[in-house]
N, C-alpha and C positions, 0 to 999 in steps of 0.2 A: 360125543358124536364125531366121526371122523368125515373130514371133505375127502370128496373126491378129488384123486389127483389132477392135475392137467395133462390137456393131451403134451404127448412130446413135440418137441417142437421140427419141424421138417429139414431136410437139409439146408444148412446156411453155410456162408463163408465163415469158418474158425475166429471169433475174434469180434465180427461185426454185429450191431443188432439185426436182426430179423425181419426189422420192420423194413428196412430197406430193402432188401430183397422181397417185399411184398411192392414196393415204389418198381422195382427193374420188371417186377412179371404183368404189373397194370399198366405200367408206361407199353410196353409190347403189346397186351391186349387194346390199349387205347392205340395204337400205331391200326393195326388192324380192323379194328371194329369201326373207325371214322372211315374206313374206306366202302362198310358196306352201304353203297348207294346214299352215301355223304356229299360231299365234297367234291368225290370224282364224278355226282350224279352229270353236273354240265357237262363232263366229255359225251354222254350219253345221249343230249336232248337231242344234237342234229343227228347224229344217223338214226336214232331210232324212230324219230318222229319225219324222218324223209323215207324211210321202210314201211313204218306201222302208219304214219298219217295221222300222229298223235301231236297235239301244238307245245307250244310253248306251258301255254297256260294249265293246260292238263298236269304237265311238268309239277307246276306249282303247289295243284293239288292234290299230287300224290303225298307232298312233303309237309301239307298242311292234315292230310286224313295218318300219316305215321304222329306226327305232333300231337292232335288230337286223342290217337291209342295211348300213347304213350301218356297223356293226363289221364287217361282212365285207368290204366296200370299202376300208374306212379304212385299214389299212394300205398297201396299195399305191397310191391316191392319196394319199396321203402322199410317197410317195416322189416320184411322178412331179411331185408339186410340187416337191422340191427339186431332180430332174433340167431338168423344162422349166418349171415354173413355170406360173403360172396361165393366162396369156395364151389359147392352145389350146384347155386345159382347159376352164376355164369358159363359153369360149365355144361348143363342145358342148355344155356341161351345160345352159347354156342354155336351148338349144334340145328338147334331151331333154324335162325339166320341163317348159316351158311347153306340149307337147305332152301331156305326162300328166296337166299341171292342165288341159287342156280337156277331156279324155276323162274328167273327172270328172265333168262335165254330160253324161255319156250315161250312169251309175252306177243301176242298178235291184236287184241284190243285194249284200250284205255282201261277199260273198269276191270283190267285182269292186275293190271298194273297198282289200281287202287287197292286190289283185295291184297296182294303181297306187301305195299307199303301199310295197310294196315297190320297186318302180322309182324312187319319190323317192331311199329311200334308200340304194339302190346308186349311184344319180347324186353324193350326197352335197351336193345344195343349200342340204340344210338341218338336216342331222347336227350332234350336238354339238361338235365338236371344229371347226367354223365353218375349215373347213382353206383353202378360196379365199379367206379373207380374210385369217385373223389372221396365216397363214403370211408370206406376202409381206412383213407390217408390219415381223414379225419381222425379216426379212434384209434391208432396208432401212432399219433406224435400230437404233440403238445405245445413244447420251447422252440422243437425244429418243423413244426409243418410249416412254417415257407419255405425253406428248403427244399421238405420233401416235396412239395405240391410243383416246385419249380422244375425238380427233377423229372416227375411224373408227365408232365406236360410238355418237357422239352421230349422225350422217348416218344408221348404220343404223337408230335409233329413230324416224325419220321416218317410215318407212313404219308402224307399228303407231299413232304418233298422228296421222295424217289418213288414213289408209287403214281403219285401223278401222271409226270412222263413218260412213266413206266405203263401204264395204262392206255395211254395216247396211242405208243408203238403197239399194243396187240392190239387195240381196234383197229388202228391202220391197216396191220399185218393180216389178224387171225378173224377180225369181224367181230361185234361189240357182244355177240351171243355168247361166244366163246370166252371171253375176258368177263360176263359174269361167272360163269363155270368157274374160272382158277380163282376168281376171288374167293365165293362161297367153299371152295373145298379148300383154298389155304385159311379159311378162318376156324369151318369147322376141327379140321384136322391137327392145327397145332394150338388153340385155344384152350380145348379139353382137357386135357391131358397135361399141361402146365398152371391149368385153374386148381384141380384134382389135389396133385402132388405139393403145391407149394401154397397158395391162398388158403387163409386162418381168419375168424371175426377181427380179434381184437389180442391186445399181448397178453391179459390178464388168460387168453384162456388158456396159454401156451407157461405162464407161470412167471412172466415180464411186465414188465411197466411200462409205460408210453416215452417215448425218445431212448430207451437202453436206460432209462436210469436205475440205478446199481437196489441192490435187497437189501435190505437194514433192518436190523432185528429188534432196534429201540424206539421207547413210545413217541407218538409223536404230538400228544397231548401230554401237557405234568401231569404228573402223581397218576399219571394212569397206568396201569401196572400191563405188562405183555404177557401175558399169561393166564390163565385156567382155560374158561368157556369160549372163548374170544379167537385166545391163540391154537385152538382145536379146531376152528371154521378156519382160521389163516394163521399159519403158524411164524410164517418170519414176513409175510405180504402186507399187515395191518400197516406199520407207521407206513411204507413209501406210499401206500395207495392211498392212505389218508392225507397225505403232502400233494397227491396227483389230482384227489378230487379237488382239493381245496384249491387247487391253484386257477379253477376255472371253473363259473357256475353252469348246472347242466339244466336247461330249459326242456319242458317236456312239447311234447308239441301242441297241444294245448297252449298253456302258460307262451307261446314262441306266439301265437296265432293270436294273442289278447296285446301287443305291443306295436307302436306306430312301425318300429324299424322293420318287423317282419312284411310289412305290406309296403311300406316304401324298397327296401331293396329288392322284394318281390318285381315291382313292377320295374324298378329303373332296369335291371338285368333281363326284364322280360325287351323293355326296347332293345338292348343290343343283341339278343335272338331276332326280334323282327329286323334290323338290320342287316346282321348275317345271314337270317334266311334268304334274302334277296340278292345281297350280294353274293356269297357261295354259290348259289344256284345260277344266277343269270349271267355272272361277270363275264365268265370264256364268252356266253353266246353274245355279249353284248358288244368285247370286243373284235371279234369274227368279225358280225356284221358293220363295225367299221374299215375291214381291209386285212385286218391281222393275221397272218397264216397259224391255225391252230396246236399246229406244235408249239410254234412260239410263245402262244398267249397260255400256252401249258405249262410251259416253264416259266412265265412269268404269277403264275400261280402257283407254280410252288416256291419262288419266292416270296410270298405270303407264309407260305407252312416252316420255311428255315428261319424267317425273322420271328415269328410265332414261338419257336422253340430259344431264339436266343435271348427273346426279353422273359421269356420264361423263366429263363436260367437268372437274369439280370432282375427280376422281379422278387425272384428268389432274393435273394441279397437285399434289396429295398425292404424289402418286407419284415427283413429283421429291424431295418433300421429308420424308419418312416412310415407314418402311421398308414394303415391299409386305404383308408378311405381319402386320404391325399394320394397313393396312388391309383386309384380307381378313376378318380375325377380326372387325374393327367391322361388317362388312356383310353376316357370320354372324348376330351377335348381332339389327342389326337385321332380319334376314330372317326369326327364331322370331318376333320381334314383332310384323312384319307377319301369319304365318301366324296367330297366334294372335287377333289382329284378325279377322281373315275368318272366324274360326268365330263370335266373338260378334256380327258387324257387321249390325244390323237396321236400319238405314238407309240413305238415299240419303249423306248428307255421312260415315258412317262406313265405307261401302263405298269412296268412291271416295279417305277416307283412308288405308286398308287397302292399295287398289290402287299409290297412289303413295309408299306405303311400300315397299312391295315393290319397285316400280318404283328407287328410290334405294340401295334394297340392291343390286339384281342390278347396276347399274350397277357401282357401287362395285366388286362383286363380280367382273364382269367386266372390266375394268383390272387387279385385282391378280392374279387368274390368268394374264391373257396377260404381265404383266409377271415374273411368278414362273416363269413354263415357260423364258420366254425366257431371263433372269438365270441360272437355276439351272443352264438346259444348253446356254447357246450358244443361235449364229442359223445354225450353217452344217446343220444336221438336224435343225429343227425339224419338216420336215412329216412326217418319218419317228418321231421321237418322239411327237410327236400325233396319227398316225394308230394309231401302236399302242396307245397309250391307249384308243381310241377304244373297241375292246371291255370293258374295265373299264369306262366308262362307263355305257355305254346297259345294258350287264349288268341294274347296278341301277335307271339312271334309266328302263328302260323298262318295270321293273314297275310305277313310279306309276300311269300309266295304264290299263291291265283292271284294278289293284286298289282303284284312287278308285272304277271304276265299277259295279265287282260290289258295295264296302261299300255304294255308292250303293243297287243295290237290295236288296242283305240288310239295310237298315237302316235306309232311309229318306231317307238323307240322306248328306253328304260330310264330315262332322264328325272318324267315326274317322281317316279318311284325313288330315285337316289333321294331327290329334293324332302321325300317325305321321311325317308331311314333316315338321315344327316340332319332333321328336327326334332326327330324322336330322341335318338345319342343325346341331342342338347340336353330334353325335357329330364333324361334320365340322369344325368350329368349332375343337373341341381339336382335333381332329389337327393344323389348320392350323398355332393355338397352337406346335406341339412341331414344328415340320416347320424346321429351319436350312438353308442353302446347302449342298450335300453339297460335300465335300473330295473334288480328283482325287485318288486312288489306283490308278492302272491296276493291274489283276491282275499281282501278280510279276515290276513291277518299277515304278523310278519314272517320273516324269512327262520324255520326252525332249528336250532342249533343244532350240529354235525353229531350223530350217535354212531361212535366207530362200530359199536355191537352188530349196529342195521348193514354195513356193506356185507356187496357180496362180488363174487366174483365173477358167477357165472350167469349173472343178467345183463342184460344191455343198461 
């Protein structure tokens, strides 16, 4: 029986792996897609809630009912990312979004606002569990995914520190209807069409191995011979992919969902969602309302998004060389610290200190998550374990938002709310702390020795 060839592999640089240039077109689509009605939502709350006469707290749960879709989505795009991969995908999703970010410039009641933020997050552009991007990273490197995840995240951070300010000046300028419009049409329009052409599942399907590592035509078992029935299904692929599986066990998602670490790192990462949701969301308005001219507190918000991308890079590096979950716990600790800054921060130079602390956490932060999902349960089900997550997440991180903004008006201010993200970071801190590499133990019985005959290539 003859396998089927692989597809060809798409244009790359001469010389480089491939998978990299899957890191440079998801870092760009994550630049992008964190901007639809993310991040830059706070530019948004006051003028359109001094036009529309929509509050703060509505605000919140818009961001709470996209969270919400987006756990009812999550699992089964999950899957369908480890079946076909993103390629397709995203490049629908695309198009969806950038469609519903423009029909946000037609918005004149609250619950029109909720039906579009629901459609975000059924699309899943911009859900937590970042499944179009991180997944892929996932199933294309192995030795270097801190690297690549570092790279990935620092490109993504580009879009919140030029786009921010950048955003600021056409609401200023052109009116905040109009600045949905070029958003939705620059995501749909250059998303598509670079999903299309260059995004692949995994390397095996392209006829590679995970990190570039080289073809070798001998066994990778003694006395196993390369050759007859075997090398017919995989003619020179059997030893390296037998060397690739073996280097890291792949949890099903099942088997992922019967161990303490899947539900401990579930929730500690869900706290720094509830954290972020409040802060992201409410920071600008919060420092506005102490005096701060909003250009300025825009740029000091994207100094959050540049420091974001430099401990990215800097995380990158740690990640090779300290264990993920020592640095998870250091970018806990400094994440209470930055929260706790933002409630004292009555200046312009403590503001945008605040911000770019933050900013250096959540990097950090995010490296050691996507490195801890992947290590702990394998690359071959990642999008199916992350997608099931995904309702543990938004669970809790979607209550930050209506509850920053109802304290907001029972109380004047956004203070309790910080007080309560800045103990949850703790709570999730320790868990992180106690959270070890879970030990295979398949239920009743043990773990089955490797039969090279059973791979394949073109399953997840």
């Amino acid at each position: 029986m003859q396998a089927p060839l692989p597809d060809r592999p798409p244009i790359g640089l001469p010389g480089l792996f491939y998978g990299w240039t899957i890191v440079a077109v998801l870092g760009y689509v994550g630049a992008i897609t964190i901007m639809l009605a993310g991040p830059n939502l706070g530019l948004f709350i006051k003028p359109m809630g001094e036009v529309l006469g929509i509050s703060a707290a509505m605000f919140g749960w818009c961001q709470t009912v996209r969270a919400l879709a987006g756990a009812v989505s999550g699992p089964l795009l999950g899957r369908l990312m480890d079946v076909y991969g993103p390629r397709y995908l995203l490049a629908g999703a695309a198009v969806v979004s950038g469609v519903l970010t423009i029909l946000m410039a037609q918005v004149s009641q609250a619950w029109q606002l909720l039906v579009l933020f629901a459609g975000l997050g059924l699309i899943g552009m911009s859900g937590p569990a970042q499944l179009y991007t991180v997944v892929p990273i996932s199933k294309w490197f192995i030795r270097q995914r801190s690297r690549a995840f570092s790279l990935l995240f620092f490109g993504l951070v580009m879009g919140p520190t030029f786009l921010l300010p950048i955003n600021q000046l056409l609401i200023d300028g052109i009116g905040w209807s109009a600045t949905w419009v070029i958003i939705g049409l620059l995501a749909a329009i250059t998303i598509t069409p670079i999903s299309v052409i260059f995004l692949r599942r995994q390397p095996e399907d392209l006829g590679l191995l995970p990190d570039g590592d080289p073809l070798v035509a001998e066994p990778a078992i003694p006395n196993w011979p390369v050759s007859g029935e075997a090398v017919a299904v995989a003619p020179i692929l059997v030893a390296p992919i037998i060397r690739a599986v073996a280097e890291e066990r792949s949890w099903t998602r099942d088997e992922a969902m019967h161990t303490r670490a899947f539900w401990s790192l579930g929730l500690a990462f869900s706290f720094t969602f509830f954290a972020g949701g409040s802060f992201v969301l409410f920071r600008i308005a919060h420092f506005v309302e102490r005096g701060m001219d909003p250009t300025v507190v825009a740029l000091g918000a994207s100094a959050d998004a540049f420091m974001f991308g430099l401990f990215a890079l800097a995380g990158g590096v740690l990640g090779d060389r300290v264990p993920a979950r020592l640095l998870a716990v250091g970018a806990f600790g400094t994440m209470f610290i930055a929260v706790v800054l933002v409630i004292f921060a009555d200046s312009v130079p403590l503001m945008i200190f605040a911000n770019g602390l933050w900013g250096s956490a959540a990097g950090a932060n995010n490296i050691a998550q996507q490195i801890m999902w992947a290590s702990y349960f394998g690359r071959a089900h990642q999008g199916s374990i992350r997608g099931v997550v995904a309702p543990l997440t938004v669970t809790i991180g979607s209550i930050s938002g209506p509850l920053a903004g109802t304290l907001r008006e029972l109380t004047g201010s956004y203070t309790t709310a910080w007080w309560i993200a800045a103990g949850l970071v703790l709570v999730g801190g320790l868990l992180v702390a106690r959270t070890s590499v879970p030990i295979w133990k398949p239920r009743g019985q043990e773990s089955p020795p490797l039969d090279p005959t059973t791979l394949s290539l073109s399953q997840p």
